[in-house]
C-alpha positions in Angstrom: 139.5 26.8 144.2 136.2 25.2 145.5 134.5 27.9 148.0 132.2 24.8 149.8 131.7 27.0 152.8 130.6 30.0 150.6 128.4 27.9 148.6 127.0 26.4 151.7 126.1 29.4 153.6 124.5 30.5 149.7 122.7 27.6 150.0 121.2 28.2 153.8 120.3 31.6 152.6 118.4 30.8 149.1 116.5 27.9 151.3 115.0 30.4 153.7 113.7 32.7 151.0 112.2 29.5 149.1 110.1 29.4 152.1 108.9 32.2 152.2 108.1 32.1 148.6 106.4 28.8 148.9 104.3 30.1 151.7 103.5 33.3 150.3 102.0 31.1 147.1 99.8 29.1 149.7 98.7 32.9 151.1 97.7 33.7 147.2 95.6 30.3 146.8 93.8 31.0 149.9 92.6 34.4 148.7 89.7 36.3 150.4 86.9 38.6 148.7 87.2 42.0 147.7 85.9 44.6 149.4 82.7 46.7 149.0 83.1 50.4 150.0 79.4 50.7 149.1 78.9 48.9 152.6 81.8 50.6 154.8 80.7 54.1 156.6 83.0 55.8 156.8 85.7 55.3 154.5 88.6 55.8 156.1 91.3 57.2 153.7 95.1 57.3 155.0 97.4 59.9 154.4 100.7 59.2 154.3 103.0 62.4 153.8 106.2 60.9 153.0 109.7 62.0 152.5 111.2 65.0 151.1 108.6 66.9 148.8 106.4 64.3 150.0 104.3 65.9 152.6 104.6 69.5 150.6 102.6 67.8 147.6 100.6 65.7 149.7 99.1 68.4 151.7 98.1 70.8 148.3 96.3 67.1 146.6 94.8 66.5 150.3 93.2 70.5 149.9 91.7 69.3 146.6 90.6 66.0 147.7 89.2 68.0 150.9 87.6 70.0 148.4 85.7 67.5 146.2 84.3 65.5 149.0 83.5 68.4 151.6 80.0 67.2 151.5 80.7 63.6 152.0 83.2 64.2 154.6 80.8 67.0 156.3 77.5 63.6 156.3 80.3 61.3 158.1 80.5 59.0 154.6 84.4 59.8 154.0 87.1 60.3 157.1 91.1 61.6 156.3 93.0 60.0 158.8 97.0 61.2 159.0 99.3 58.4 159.6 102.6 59.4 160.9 106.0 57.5 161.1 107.0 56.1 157.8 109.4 58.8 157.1 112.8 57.4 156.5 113.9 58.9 159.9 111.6 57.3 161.8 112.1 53.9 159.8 116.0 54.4 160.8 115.6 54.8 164.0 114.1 51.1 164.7 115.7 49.7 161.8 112.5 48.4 160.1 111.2 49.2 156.4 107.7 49.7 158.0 107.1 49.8 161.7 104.9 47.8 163.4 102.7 50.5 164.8 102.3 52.1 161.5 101.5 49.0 159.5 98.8 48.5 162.5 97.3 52.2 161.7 97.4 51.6 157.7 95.5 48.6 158.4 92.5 50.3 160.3 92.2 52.5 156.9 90.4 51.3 154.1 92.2 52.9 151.4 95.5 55.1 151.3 97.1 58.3 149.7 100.8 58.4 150.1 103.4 60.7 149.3 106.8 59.4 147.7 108.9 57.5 150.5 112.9 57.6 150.3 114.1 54.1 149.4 118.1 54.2 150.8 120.3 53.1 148.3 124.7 52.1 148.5 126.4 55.0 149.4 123.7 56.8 150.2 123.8 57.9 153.8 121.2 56.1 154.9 121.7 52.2 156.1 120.6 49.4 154.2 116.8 49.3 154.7 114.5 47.4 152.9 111.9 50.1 150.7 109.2 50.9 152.4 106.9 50.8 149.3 107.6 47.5 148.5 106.9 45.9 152.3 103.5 47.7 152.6 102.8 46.4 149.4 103.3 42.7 150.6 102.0 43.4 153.9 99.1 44.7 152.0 99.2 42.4 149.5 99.0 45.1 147.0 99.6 43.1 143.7 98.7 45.1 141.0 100.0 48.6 140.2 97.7 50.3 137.5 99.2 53.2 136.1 96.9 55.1 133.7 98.7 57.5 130.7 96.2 59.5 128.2 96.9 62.2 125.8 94.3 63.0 123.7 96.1 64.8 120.9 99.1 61.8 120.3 96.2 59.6 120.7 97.9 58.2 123.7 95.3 56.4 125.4 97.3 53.4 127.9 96.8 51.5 131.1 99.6 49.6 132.5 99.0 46.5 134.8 102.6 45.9 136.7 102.4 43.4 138.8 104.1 44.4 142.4 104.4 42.3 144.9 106.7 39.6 142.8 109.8 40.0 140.5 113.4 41.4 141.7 112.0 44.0 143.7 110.1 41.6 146.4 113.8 39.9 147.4 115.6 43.1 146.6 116.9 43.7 150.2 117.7 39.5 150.2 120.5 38.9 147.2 123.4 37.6 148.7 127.2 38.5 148.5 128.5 34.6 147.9 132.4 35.7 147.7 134.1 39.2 147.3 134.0 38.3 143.6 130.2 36.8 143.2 127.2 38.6 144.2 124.1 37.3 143.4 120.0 38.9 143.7 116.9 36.4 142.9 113.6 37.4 140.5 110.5 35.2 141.6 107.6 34.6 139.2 104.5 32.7 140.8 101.4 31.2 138.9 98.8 32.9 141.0 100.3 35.8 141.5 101.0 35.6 137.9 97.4 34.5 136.9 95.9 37.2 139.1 97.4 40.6 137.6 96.9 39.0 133.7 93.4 38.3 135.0 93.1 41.6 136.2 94.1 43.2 133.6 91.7 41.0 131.0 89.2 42.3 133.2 89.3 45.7 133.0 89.8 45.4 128.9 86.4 43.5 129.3 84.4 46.3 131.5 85.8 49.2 129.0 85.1 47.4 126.0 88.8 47.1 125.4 89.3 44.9 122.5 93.2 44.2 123.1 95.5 43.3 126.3 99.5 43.4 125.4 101.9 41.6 127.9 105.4 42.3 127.6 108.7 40.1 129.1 112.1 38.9 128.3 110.7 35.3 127.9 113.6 34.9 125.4 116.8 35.3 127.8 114.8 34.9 131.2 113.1 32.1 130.5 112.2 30.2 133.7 110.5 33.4 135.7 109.6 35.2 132.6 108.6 32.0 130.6 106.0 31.2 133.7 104.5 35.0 133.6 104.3 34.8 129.8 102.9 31.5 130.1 100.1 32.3 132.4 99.2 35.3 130.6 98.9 32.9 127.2 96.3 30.6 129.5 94.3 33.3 131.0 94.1 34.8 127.4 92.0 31.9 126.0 89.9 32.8 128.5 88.8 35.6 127.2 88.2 34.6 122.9 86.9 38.8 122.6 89.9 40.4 123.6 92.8 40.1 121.0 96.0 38.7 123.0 99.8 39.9 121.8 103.3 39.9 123.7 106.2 41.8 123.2 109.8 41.6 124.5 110.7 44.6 127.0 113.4 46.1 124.7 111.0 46.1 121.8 107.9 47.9 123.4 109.9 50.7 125.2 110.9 51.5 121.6 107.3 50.6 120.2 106.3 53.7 122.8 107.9 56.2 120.9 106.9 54.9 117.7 104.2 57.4 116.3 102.7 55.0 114.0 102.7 52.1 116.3 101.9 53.2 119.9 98.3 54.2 119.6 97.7 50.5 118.7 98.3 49.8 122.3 95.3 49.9 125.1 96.2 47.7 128.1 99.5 46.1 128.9 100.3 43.9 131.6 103.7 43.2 132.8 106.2 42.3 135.5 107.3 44.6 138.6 110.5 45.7 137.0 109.4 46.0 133.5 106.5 47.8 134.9 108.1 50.2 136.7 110.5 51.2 133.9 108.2 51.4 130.9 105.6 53.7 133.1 108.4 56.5 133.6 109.1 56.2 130.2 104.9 56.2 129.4 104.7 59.3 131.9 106.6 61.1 129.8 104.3 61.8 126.9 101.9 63.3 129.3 104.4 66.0 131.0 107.0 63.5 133.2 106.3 61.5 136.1 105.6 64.5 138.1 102.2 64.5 136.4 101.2 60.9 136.6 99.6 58.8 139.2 99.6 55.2 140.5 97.1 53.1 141.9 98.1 49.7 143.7 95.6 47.7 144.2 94.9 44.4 146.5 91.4 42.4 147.6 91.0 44.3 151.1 93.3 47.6 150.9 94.3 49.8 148.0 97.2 52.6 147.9 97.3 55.6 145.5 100.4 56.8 144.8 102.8 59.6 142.9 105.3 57.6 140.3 107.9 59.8 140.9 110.5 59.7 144.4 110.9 62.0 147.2 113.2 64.2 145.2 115.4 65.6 148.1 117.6 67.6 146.6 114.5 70.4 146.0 114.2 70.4 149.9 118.0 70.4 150.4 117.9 73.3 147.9 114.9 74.9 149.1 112.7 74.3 146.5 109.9 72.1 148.4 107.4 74.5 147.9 107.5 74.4 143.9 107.5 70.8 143.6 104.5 69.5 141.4 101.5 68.3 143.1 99.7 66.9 139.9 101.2 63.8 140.3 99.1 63.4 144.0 96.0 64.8 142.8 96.3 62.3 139.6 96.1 59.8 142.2 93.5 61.2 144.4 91.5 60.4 140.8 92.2 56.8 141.0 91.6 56.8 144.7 87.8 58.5 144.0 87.1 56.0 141.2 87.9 53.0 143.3 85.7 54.2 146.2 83.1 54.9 143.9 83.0 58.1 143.6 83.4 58.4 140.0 81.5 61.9 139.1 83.8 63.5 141.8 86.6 61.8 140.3 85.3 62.9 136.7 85.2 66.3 137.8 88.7 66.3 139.7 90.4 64.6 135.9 89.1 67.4 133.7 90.3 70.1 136.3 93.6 68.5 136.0 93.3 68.4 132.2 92.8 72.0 131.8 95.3 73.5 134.6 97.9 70.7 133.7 98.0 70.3 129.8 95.3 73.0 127.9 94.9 76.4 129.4 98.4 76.1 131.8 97.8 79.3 133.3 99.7 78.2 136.3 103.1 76.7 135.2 105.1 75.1 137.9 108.9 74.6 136.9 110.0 73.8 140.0 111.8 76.8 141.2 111.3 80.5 141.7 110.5 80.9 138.6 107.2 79.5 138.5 104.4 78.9 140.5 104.4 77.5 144.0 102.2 73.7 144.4 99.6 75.8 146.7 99.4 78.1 143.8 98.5 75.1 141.6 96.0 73.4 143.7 94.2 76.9 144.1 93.9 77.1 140.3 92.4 73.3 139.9 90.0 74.4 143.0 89.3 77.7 141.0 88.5 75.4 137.7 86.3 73.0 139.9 84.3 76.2 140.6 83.5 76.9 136.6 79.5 75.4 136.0 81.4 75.6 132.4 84.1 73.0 133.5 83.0 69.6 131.2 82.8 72.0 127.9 86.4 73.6 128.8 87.7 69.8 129.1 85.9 68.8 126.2 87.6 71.6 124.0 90.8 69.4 125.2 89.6 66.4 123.8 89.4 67.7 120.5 
């Protein structure tokens, strides 16, 4: 049986999105230049709450952040700003991933902290909303996600380069039901959007002294979108003659990860959205689960910094909110310091969270009753921050 109507109406639908694609490319091309917090006064930083444990973490990293730059805040250099309405209730109730309004307000901010946001899902009971996180990274143009992993003692020393704003997830809401029998979702790869998260990524091996950038695909089986990422990445390479170039096949390096011998080989790794999102969970892991790590996603005018981990209802559902982990915000308050340039803060902030989190542990959260409660937490990283003996504690760590 020939389904021409079907097809047709497939065809309508996969000719819009190619126009949005195209134009989105032209959007990339035309670029702009990246902005200088040295010259902004104040910074305005964005708090986002977010859904379910969201606003219970939020507020105990927001007390530390509060904390750390109480002098900047108190000379007018740094402003918190709370922005309300992207809970998933709110986005329900005008039907729209991220409401006008809001995107507005996020926009008068320079840089933002946000809790995890609930992403509705089939069956779930909310309706079929595109994920918040992913528009506000387009509207945003937020393309690279850089999601840092260290442990000292398995030297374990990574930073992962996901590239956000392409891939499945940017047309994940627009796949399209052809028949009853054939569904179908798209993946999109672009050259600049491509070029600039390789680039990006080349870069930062080339500030650190980083002698070695890994990109990782499934060139082999995907080879159109994947071929053009790996492609690019091969280009921008030559580029840069200092910094040893490999790629690796998704399925390989996620085992590669857990190989002792192997994974300390690897320093920064650059890969596609989906890829990118999976092998960081996995990454997060070795450091104590993605409760613990942090995300930075960054663009040209606006950053976000971001828990890796989702809104986790079922602890507010079962009452448990208050024990959720708030590492995982203050790991990104870390990022969000360093990118503002406010690196000794930020310095101070990371071996606080070293030594509550992974050495001394004298506050263990398990998320229920039976351990400590996230206030609890952020009063003992404020408590460490206190110590004039904090950088040789840290430095016992790193042993």
């Amino acid at each position: 049986m020939i389904h021409t109507e079907a097809i047709e109406k497939a065809k309508e639908h996969f000719a819009k999105l190619l126009e949005e694609q195209l134009l989105r490319v032209d959007q990339i091309k035309a670029g702009e230049d990246w902005a200088d917090y040295s010259k902004l006064q104040p910074i305005i930083i964005g708090v986002v709450g977010g859904d379910g444990i969201g606003p219970y973490i939020t507020k105990e990293a927001v007390r530390v952040l509060e904390y750390v730059l109480q002098k900047e805040i108190a000379e007018g250099k740094v402003e918190l700003r709370d922005i309300p309405g992207l809970d998933i209730e709110s986005r329900v109730k005008i039907m729209k991933a991220l409401p006008e309004d809001v995107l507005a307000a996020l926009k008068e901010c320079h840089v933002i902290l946000k809790g995890p946001l609930t992403t509705p899902k089939k069956g779930d009971k909310w309706p079929n909303l595109e994920s918040a996180n992913v528009s506000m990274r387009r509207e945003l143009d937020l393309f690279a996600n850089v999601r840092p992993v260290k442990v000292p003692e398995k030297g374990i020393d990574w930073i992962f380069y996901r590239e956000n704003t392409e891939g499945e997830y940017v047309l994940g809401s627009k796949g399209y039901n052809v028949t009853d029998d054939l569904a179908v979702d798209f993946k999109v790869i672009t050259t600049p959007g491509a070029e600039r998260i390789v680039r990006l990524a080349f870069e930062y091996a080339k500030k650190n002294g980083i002698k070695r950038v890994s990109a990782v695909t499934k060139a082999n089986v995907i080879k159109a979108t994947d071929g053009k990422f790996l492609e690019t990445a091969r280009r921008v390479a030559r580029e840069y003659p200092d910094i040893e170039f490999d790629d690796w096949f998704v399925d390989i390096m996620a085992a590669k990860l857990v190989d002792e011998k192997r994974r300390k080989d690897f320093k920064v790794i650059v890969l596609p959205n989906l890829y990118g999102d999976i092998l960081t969970d996995e990454a997060a892991e070795f450091q104590g689960g993605v409760g613990t790590a942090g995300s930075a996603n960054i663009g040209k005018r606006y950053a976000m910094f971001e828990a890796i981990h989702g809104s986790a209802p079922r602890m507010v559902e079962e009452g448990r909110a208050i024990y959720a982990d708030p590492a995982s915000m203050m790991r990104a308050c870390v990022m969000l310091l360093r990118h503002i340039g406010f690196v000794d803060q930020a310095g101070k902030m990371e071996m606080a969270l070293d030594i509550c989190g992974q050495l001394e542990k004298k506050v263990v959260l398990t998320g229920r009753s039976d351990g400590a409660t996230g206030a609890q937490f952020a009063d003992y990283v404020m408590q460490t921050l206190q110590d004039p003996e904090l950088e040789s504690r840290a430095k016992g760590y790193k042993k």
